[in-house]
C-alpha positions as CSV (number, residue, x, y, z in Angstrom):
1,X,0.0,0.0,0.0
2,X,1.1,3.6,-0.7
3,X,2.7,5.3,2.2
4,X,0.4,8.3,4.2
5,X,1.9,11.4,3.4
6,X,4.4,12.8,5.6
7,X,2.6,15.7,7.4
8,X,2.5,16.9,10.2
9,X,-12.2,20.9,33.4
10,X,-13.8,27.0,36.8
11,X,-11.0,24.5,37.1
12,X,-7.2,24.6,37.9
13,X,-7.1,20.8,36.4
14,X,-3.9,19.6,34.6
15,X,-1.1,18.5,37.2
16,X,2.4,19.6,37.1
17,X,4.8,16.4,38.6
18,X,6.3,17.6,41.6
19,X,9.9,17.3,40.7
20,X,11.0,19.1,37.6
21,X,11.2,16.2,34.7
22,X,13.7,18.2,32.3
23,X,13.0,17.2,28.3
24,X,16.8,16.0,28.3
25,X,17.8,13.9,31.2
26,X,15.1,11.6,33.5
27,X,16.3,9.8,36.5
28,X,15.7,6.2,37.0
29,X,16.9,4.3,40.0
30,X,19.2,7.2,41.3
31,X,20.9,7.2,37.8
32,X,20.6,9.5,35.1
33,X,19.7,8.6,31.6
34,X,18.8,11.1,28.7
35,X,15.2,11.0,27.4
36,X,16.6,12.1,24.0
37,X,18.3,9.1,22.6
38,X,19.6,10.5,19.0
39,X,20.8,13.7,17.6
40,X,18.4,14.1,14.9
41,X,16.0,17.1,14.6
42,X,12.5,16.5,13.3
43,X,11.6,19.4,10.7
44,X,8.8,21.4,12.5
45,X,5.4,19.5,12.4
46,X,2.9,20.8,9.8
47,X,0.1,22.7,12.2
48,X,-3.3,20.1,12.2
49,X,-6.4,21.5,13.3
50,X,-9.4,19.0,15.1
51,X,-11.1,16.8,12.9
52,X,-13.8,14.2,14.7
53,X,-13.5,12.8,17.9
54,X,-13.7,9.1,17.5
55,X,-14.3,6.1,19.6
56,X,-13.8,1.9,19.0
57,X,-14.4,-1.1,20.5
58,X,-17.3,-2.8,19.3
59,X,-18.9,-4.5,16.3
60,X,-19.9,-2.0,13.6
61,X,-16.7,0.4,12.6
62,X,-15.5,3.1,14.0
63,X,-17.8,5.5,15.6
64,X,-17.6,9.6,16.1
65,X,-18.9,10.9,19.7
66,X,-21.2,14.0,20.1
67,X,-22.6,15.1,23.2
68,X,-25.6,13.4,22.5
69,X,-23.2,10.1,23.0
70,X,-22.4,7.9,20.0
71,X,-22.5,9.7,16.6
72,X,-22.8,7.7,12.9
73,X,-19.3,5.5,11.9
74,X,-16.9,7.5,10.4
75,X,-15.7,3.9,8.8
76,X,-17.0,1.1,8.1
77,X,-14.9,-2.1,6.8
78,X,-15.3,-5.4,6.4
79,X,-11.7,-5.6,9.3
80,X,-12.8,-2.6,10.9
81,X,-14.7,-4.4,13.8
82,X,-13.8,-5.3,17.9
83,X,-11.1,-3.0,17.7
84,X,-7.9,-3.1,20.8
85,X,-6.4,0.1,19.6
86,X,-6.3,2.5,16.6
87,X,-4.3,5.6,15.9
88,X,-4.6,8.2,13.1
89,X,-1.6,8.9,10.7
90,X,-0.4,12.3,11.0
91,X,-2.5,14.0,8.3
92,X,-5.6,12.0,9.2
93,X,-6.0,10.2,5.7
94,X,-5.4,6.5,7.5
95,X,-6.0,4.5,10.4
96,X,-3.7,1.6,11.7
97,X,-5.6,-0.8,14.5
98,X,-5.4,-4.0,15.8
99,X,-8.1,-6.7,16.5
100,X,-8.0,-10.2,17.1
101,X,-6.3,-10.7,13.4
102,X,-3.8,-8.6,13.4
103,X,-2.4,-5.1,12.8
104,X,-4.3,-3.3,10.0
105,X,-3.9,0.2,8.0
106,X,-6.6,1.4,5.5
107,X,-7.2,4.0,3.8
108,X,-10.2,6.5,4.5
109,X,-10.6,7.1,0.7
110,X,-10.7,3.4,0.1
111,X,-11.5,1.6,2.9
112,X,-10.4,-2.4,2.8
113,X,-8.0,-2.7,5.4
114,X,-4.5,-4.2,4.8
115,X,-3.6,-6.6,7.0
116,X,0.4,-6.0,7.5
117,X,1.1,-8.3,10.9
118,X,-1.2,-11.4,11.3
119,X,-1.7,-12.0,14.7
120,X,-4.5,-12.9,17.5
121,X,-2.7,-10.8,20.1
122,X,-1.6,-7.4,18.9
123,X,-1.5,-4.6,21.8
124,X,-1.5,-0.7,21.5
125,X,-0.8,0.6,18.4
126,X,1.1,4.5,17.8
127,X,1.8,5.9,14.4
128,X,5.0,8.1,14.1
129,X,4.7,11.9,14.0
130,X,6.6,11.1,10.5
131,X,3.8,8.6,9.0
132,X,6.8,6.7,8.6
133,X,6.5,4.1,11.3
134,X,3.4,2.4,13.2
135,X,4.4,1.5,16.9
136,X,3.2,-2.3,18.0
137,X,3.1,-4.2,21.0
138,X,3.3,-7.9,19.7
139,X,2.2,-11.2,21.6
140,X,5.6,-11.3,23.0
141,X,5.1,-8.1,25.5
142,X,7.8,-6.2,22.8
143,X,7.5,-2.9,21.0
144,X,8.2,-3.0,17.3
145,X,7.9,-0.4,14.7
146,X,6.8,-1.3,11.1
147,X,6.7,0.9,8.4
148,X,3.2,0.9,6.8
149,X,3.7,-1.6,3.9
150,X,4.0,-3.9,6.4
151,X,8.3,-4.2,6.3
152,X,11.5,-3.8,8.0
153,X,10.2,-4.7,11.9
154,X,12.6,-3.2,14.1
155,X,12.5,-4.3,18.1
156,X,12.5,-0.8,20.1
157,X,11.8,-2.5,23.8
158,X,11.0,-5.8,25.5
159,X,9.2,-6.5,29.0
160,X,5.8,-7.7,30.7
161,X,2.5,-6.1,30.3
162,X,3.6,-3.5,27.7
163,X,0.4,-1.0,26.9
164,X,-0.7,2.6,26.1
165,X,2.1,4.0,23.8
166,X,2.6,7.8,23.0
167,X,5.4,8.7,20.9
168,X,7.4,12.3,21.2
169,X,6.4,14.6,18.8
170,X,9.9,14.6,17.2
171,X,9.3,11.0,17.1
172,X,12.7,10.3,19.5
173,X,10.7,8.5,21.9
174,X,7.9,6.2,23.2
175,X,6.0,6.4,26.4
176,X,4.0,3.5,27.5
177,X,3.2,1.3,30.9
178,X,4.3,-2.1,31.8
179,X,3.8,-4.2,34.5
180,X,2.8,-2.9,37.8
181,X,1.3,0.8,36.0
182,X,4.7,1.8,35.4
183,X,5.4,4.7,33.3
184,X,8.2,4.2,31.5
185,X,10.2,6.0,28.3
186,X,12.1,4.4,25.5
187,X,14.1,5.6,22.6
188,X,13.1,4.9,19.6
189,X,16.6,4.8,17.8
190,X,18.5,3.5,21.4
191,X,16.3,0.8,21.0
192,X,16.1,0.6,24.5
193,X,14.2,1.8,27.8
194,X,15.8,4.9,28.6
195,X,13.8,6.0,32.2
196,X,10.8,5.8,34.4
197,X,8.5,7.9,35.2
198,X,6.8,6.8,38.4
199,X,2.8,5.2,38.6
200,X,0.3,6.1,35.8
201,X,-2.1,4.9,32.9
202,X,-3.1,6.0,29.6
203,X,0.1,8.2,29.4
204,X,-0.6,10.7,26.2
205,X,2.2,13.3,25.0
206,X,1.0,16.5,24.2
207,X,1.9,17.8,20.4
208,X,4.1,20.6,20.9
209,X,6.3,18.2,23.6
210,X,6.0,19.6,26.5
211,X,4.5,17.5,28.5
212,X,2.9,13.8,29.3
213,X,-0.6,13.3,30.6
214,X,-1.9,10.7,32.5
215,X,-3.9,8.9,34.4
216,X,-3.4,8.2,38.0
217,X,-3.2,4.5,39.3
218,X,-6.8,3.4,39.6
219,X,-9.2,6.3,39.5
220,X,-10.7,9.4,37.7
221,X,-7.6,11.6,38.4
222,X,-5.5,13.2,35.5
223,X,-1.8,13.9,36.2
224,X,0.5,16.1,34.0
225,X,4.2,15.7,33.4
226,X,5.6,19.3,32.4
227,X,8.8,19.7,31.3
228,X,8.6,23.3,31.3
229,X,7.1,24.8,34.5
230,X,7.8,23.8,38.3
231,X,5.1,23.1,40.4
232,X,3.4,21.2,43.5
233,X,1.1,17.8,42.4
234,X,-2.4,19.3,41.8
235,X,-4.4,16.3,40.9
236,X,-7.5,17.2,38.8
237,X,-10.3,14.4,39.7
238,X,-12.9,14.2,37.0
239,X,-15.2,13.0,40.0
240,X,-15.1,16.5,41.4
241,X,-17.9,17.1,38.8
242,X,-19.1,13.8,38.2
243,X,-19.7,11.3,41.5
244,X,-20.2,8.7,38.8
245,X,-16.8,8.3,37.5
246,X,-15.2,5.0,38.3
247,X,-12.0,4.7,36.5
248,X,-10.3,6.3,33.4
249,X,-10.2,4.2,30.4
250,X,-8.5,6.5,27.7
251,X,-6.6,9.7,27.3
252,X,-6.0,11.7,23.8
253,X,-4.6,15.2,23.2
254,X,-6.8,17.2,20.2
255,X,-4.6,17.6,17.1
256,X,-4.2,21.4,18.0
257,X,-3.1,20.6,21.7
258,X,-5.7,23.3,23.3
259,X,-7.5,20.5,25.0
260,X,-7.3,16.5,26.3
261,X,-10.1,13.6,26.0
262,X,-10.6,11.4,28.8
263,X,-12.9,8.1,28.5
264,X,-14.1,7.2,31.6
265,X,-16.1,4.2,33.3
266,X,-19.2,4.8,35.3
267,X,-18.5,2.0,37.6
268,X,-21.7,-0.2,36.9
269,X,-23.7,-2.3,34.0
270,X,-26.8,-0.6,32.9
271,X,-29.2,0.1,29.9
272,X,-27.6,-3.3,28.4
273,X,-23.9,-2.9,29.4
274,X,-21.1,-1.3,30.6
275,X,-21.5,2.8,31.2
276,X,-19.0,5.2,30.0
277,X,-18.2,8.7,29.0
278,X,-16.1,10.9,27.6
279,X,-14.8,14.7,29.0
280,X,-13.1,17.3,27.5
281,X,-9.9,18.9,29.5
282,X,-9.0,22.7,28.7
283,X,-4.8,21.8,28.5
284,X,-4.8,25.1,30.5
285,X,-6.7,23.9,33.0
286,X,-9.2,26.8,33.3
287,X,-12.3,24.0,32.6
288,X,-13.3,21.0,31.9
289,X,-16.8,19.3,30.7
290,X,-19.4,16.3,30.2
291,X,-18.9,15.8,26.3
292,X,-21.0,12.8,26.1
293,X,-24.2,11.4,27.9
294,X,-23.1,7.8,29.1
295,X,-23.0,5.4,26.2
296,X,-23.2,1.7,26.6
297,X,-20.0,0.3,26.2
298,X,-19.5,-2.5,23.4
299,X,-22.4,-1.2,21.1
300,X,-20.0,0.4,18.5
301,X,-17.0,1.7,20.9
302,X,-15.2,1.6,24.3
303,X,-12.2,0.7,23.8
304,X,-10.8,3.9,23.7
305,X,-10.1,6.9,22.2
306,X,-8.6,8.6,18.6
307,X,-8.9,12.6,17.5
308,X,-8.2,12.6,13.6
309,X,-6.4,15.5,12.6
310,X,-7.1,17.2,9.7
311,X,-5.2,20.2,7.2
């Protein structure tokens, strides 16, 4: 297949980590290791702007959200069902995801899916800020990157219970969680873990680089890592203004990087299934929002979240 184009909550909310994380050095285990692992500078990204908010997960495509809750499939495919992760190419035009056959990219414009990695356990999947390279996690708890033909698998990290990737913006580096919710970075051309980053889920970083946002450990809570600003923990809790929120299931920055999308659980089964929703997260942190009603889980989405950008 032809390769994508290479494009580029009144509330005080999004948390600053306590110690000063610097963009160039992280420390892990009382030893210092550089988060920047080669000396290649990515070209400025192209400025995207916010296309739909999507969400997938269940049977029939993938679905755009409105505040009304589930919106009409944005795609459809024969492949395109029970989704475990998706993520937009850079310029929006494709969508690589994984389901119980494998890793898949197609193209909006012609949508039968490619099948590039056949497998019944694929993980998380991340496409580079390039659109050169799509971001795995295989059945053998690895990271791999593959271009989008479907060659030249290159190994970036190995470990147990590897999940929720995020790449840099200059495309450097991966975030993602392993065993025990830990929040680690690797580098992409190191080829190796490079640091961790303490307790978290869902870890998403923002699209100008400054910072990492996340989930804490087993709640509604979303924690910022700034490498910018100084500052004291100040935990937003999205069940400040909801008591229903259970747990966070997804995080996602908008294309434009003004706000964050968090999926959340409701904590019970009702109306035919699981209940979840979806808030909106000024990056600011001057407000946050309900964006959806609950939704059912399973009837069209829940597995998490993707914001397509677009020119």
């Amino acid at each position: 297949m032809p390769r994508p184009p290479n494009r580029r909550t009144n509330v005080r909310s999004v948390v600053l980590l306590a110690a000063l994380v610097t963009a160039t050095a992280c420390t892990t285990g009382g030893s210092s290791a550089p988060i920047s692992s080669s000396p290649i500078v990515a070209p400025a990204p192209r400025k995207m702007h916010d296309g739909p908010l999507v969400a997938f997960g269940g049977s029939d495509g993938v679905h755009t959200l409105s505040p009304d809750g589930v919106g009409p499939a944005l795609l459809r495919c024969r492949s395109c069902i029970n989704l475990t992760s998706a993520a937009w190419s850079p310029d929006g035009t494709h969508l690589a995801f994984s389901n119980a056959d494998g890793l898949w990219i197609v193209d909006l414009a012609d949508p039968i899916a490619d099948l590039i990695v056949r497998s019944s356990r694929i993980g998380d999947v991340a496409w580079s800020p390039d659109g050169s390279r799509v971001a795995f996690v295989d059945d053998a708890s690895r990271i791999l990157t593959i271009s989008p033909e479907g060659g030249d698998r290159t190994v970036i990290v190995e470990g147990s219970g590897l999940a929720d990737m995020s790449w840099s913006p200059d495309g450097s580096n991966i975030v993602y969680t392993s065993s025990g919710n830990e929040l680690n970075v690797a580098g992409v051309y190191a080829r190796s873990k490079l640091s961790s980053l303490g307790r978290g889920e869902h870890p998403a970083w923002s699209p100008d680089g400054s910072s990492i946002a996340y989930f804490a450990v087993g709640g509604c809570t979303i924690r910022q890592i700034s490498f910018r600003e100084r500052g004291s923990p100040v935990p937003f809790n999205l069940g400040s203004i909801s008591n229903r929120c259970e747990d966070g299931l997804d995080l996602t920055w908008s294309p434009d990087g003004t706000e964050l999308a968090a999926m959340t659980s409701l904590g019970f089964t009702g109306w035919g299934g699981p209940l979840d929703a979806v808030y909106l997260v000024k990056a600011d942190g001057s407000r946050a929002r309900l964006y959806t009603r609950w939704f059912v889980s399973g009837r069209g989405v829940g597995n998490g979240l993707a914001w397509q950008p677009v020119p």
